[in-house]
Each structure stands twice: as C-alpha cells, then as structure tokens.
C-alpha angles and dihedrals in degrees: 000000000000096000130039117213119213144203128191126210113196128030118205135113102304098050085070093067087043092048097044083050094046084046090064093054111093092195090057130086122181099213100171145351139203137203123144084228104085099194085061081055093049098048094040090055103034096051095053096029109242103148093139093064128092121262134201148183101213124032099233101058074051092057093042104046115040127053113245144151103205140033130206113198125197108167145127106308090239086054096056098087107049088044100049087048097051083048093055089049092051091054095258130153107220133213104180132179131254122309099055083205136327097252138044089235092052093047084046085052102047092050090049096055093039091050088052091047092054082235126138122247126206138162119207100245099159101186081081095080108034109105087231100061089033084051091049089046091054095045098045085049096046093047106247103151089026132236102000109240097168144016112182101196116191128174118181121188142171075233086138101054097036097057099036099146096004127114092266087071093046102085087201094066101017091052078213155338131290108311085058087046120038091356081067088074094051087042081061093048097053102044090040097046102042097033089209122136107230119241106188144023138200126174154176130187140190128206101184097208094309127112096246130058102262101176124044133182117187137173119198135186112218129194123278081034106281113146122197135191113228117209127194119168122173092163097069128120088239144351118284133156139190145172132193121192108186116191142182084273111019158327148289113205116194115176112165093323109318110108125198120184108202130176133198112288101003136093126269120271106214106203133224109209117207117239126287112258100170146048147159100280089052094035097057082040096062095035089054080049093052090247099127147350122286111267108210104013122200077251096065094035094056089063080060093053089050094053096053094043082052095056103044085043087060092049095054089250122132126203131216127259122236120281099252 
C-alpha cells in the first residue's frame, strides 16, 4: 500500500484539524466523508476544497460504496462504538477522538474486534505528540524531579457557554459533560505521563442547571502512593490549563504550555521545547504503513475510559452507553 484512502465520518469542528493535518501527508488521500448535517459537510468540503470527493448522509452507505483503507471518526462520543465497529467490518483501519468509548465494556470490545481484525486502532490524543507533554513524560520517567508524590491537573474552559444547544449537552449523544468531553484530554495526561494505575477515587460534580455534569473535582490515590487532584472546570470565563508534578526533589510547572522545573533552593529553568513533528494523523498513517508503531493504541485509551467511568461511578453519576 503506498497510499492510504480515507473516509471521515463526522464533520464538525474538530474534523478540520484532522482533515489540514491529513492534507500534509503525501501517503493520505480523504476520499469521503459522512455526517447527516449537511452544512458540516459544506463547510468541511468547501474550505479545503474537496469538491471531487463523495459525500454521504449516513456512514454505512460510506462504508459500502466507496473503496477505502481508514476511517477517521469525529462524531458524537455515544456514536463511537457502533461506528468504529461497522468500520472494522468493512476492513478499516480507525483512528477515532477522544473518548474511545463511554464506557470500559465498549473500549474492551472494540480492541477485541480490531485485534482480531489485524486493524490498527488508534484514538486522537493529541497531547501525545506535543514536546511539552513528551518533555514532562521523559522526565517523570528519568527521575528528574525524583519519586513522584503529587500531580494537581486542572483544565478550565468557557465549555458552558460554547456548547450551549449543541450534542455535548445532550447526555444521550455526549455520554456526559465536560470531564467526558475536553477532561478526557487531562485524564490522558495524567494516566500516560505518570504511568501509575490508579487505586482510589473520590468526586463531586456540578451541573449548574444543565443536563450534563459541567464542573468536576476528583482525588485519586495512585500506586506507589502518589495522590492527584483532578480539575475540571466548564463553567469558567476562558480556557486555561495547568499541571504541577511535585517530587522528592522538585517540580514540574506546566501553565498553558510553558514548563518550568524548579528545585528547593535554586532558581527556576524555564524550558524551550523543540518543534512539534508528529502528530496523530501522521502517526495512524504511518502505523497503517507499517512506519512506525501505533501511539496511542485502543489498549492504552481504554485505561482513560476506566478512569472516567470510575470517577463518575464514585460520584453517583452514571454515564450513558453507546448508541448501538
């Protein structure tokens, strides 16, 4: 295979991230896309200029009438699993975003049925590839700061007002609120950069008068003893996000991408981070094309989707199954 055909499924804002990244790859070609919204369609096609591609209203008359390898879905989070399932029956490769699933039995599912497939399966975490979070990772893992004791992870967004009548509001599509929805992303962050299982789990949510949870506070007891606050915050003026490792002998400070290392008694390190060179289009694309290993494999993002079923578990929530 030289070159790899996609379909998209799904056609919002985030696709358009997916679909200028794809459009860099010289070994990818979009091929069609389906969302039952025409206007997404519109805007998707007309703004990259895709106006010899297929089109569809519905993804398996996608799947069934046009010739592809991959599939990039970016739909509503209850819509994942069944599409990611009709995808892997059709022969696809799928590269799906954030959550895997919406619950722990539908990740194990879809790894499962991909494995068996011999498909790759990866979710669009994209934290993977940015140098900060790469740079936090290697130096959690070489011991720069020494044994890890605390992470504090707190993500504050304008989610409430931005999706004000949208899906993610719509428990029955969404599967949740933010902490499903942009506090996957911080979720991530905490299980990839630390590598700890965590042990316990204590939370409170606020709804705020919407039919989804917006605001989340969580404490968890890692392994080896590490606890972390958890953060998430959709009823917030603006987007802001911050991490704090603290160590035996000293501290990672992450605040919207700049990262300072400091230690007791000497001055602060401000860090330059390279450039970014990968990310998850490219990524999936070279991992379909036997390049390189896949990043951020179904088997890693089901830990994600356990994590935020625990927590809602512990606060009494529950959050709703795949549409199937």
């Amino acid at each position: 295979m030289e070159t790899v055909r996609v379909g998209i499924i799904g056609t919002g804002g985030i696709s358009h991230v997916h679909v200028k990244q794809l459009r860099e790859i010289n070994t990818a070609q979009i091929v069609a896309v389906a969302d039952p919204s025409l206007e997404n369609r519109k805007q998707l096609i007309g703004k990259f200029n895709l106006e010899q591609i297929d089109e569809f209203n519905d993804h398996q008359d996608m799947l069934e009438t046009i010739p592809m390898d991959a599939v990039l879905i970016c739909s509503p989070h209850t819509l994942h699993y069944q599409q990611v399932v009709d995808s892997i029956q059709h022969g696809c490769h799928v590269l799906i975003e954030k959550p895997m699933a919406c619950t722990l039995d539908e990740a194990e599912q879809l790894i499962e049925l991909a494995k068996k497939a011999k498909r790759v399966l990866q979710v669009s975490y994209q934290r993977h590839f940015e140098p900060s979070f790469l740079y936090i990772r290697e130096a959690l893992s070489k011991g720069t700061i020494g044994k890890l004791t605390s992470v504090t992870a707190s993500l504050y967004q304008d989610w409430k007002h931005l999706t004000t009548g949208t899906w993610r509001q719509n428990p029955s599509l969404s599967g949740g609120g933010m902490l499903m929805d942009s506090g996957s992303h911080i979720v991530d962050v905490l299980l990839w950069t630390t590598g700890l299982k965590p042990l316990e789990v204590e939370c409170k949510l606020e709804k705020h008068k919407t039919h989804v949870e917006l605001d989340s506070f969580t404490t968890i007891r890692f392994e080896n003893n590490v606890v972390a606050g958890l953060n998430i915050v959709g009823n917030a003026p603006c987007w802001h996000e911050t991490y704090v490792f603290c160590g035996e002998n000293g501290a990672i400070f992450y605040d919207n991408g700049k990262i300072v290392l400091r230690r007791l008694g000497n001055e602060a390190i401000i860090h330059e981070l390279p450039p970014q060179t990968n990310n998850s289009d490219k990524s999936f694309i070279d991992a379909i094309l036997g390049i390189t290993e896949v990043k951020v494999p179904g088997e890693f993002a089901k830990e994600v989707v356990a994590l935020t079923e625990q927590i809602y578990r512990a606060a009494g929530y529950q959050a709703i199954t795949s549409v199937k």
